[in-house]
N, C-alpha and C positions, 0 to 999 in steps of 0.2 A: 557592733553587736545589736542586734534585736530578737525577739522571741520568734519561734520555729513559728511557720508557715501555719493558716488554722487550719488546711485541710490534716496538716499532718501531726497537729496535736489532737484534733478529732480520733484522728485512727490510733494515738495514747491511747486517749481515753480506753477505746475498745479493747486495744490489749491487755490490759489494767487490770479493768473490769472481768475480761474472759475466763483470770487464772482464778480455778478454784479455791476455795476460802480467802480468797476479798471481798469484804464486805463496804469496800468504799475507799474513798481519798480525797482529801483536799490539799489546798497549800502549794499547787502546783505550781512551780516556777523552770519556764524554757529562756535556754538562750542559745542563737544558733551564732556562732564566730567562724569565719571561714567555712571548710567542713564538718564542723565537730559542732553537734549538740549537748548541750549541757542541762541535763534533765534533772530533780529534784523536786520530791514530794512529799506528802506522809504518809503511810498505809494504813489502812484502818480494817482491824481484823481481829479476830474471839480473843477476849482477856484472857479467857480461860481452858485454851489452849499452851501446851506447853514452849517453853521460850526454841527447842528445835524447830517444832512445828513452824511456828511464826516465821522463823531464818528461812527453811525448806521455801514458804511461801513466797518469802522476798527475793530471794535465790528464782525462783521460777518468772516473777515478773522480771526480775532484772535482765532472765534471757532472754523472753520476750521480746520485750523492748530490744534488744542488742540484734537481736536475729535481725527487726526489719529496719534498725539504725545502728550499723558495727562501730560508725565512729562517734558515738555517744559517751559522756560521761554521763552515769547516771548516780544518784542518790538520794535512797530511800530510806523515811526516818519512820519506824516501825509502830504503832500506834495501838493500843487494844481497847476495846468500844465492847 
């Protein structure tokens, strides 16, 4: 096991960051085993949006990400800042 390639947690990042109302992330930790990555983060996003909103948001990066890594675990630990 080691962590995914940096070109291709660079292009993370950008997905990440693309979906609207994210306002940031840390804590990101990749591991690429065989085929499958194993992606996990935190989301950092409006306190003061409601708790659907937030889901909707993490829901949207999760496909993101899925779309241009299908064999990905991902998981996202929701944050509000």
């Amino acid at each position: 096991d080691q962590a995914m390639p940096e070109a291709e947690e660079t292009e993370l990042h950008q997905l990440i960051k693309g979906v609207d109302g994210v306002r940031g992330f840390h804590d990101m930790k990749t591991r690429q085993a065989g085929a499958v990555q194993f992606i996990q983060f935190h989301l950092d996003m409006d306190g003061d949006q409601t708790l659907n909103r937030a889901h909707a948001i993490g829901d949207q990066v999760e496909a993101a990400i899925l779309a241009r890594f299908p064999r990905a675990e991902v998981l996202i630990h929701h944050d509000p800042v």
